[in-house]
N, C-alpha and C positions, 0 to 999 in steps of 0.2 A: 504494500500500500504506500503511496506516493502521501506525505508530508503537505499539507494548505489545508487554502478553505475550499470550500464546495460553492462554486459558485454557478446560479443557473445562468445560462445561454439566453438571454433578451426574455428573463423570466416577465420585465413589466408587459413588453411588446403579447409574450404569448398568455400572459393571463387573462387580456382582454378581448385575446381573438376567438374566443370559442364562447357562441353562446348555451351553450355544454357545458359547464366546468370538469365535467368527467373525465374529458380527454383532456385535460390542463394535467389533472389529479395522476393521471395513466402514466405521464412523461415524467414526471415527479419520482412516481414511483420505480418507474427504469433506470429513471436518473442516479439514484439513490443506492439500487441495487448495483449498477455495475459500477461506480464511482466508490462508496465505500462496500458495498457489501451488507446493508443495511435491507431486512424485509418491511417494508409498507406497505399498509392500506389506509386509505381513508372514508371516514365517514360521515353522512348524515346526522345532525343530532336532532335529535325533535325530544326536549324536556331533558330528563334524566335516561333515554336512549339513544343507544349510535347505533346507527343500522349502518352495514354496508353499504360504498358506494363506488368505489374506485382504489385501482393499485393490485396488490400482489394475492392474489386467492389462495396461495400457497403457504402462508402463512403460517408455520403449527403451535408455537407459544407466542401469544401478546406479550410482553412484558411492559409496554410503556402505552400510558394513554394520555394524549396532549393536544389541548382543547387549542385550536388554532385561530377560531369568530365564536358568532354566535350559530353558526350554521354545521360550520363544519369539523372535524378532530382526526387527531393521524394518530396507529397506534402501529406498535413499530417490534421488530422482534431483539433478538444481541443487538447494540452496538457497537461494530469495532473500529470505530472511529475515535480520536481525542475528542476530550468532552470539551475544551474549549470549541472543535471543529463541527462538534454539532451542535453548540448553543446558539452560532452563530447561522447554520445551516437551516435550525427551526426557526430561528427570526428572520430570515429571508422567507420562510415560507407561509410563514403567519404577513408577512409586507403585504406578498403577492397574490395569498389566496381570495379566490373569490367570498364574495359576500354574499 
């Protein structure tokens, strides 16, 4: 694993190209996966539920669940990233997620 931040590719430009966020959420989640090694999905919240909505179905232990809006939350499996690398990585994705 290569050393920095994780930084997304014209994440503002592509947040706002889809009036989807599904497929925003998808690229995220590729991103993620083949840059650190990181499993993601994201979800839906409605209340005290997060339903599936997008990212890695493959998923077998959740360990992390991190409220991104009021819409949406990523839950994530290991990560073996530096934790400054991904404190920085989740507040980019809380900037640019949809609302």
């Amino acid at each position: 694993m290569v050393n920095g931040t994780f930084t997304f590719k014209n994440a503002h430009n592509r947040s706002g190209q889809y009036s989807n966020p599904q497929k925003w959420f998808n690229e995220i989640a590729e991103e993620l996966k083949s840059k650190w090694g990181v499993q993601t999905y994201f979800c839906e919240i409605f209340g005290n539920r997060w339903s599936f909505f997008a990212g890695d179905q493959t998923l077998d232990i959740p360990l992390h669940r991190i409220r991104l809006n009021e819409h949406y939350g990523m839950i994530t499996g290991e990560i073996p990233c530096p934790v400054y690398v991904w404190q920085e990585t989740v507040e980019q994705i809380k900037k640019f997620a949809p609302a």
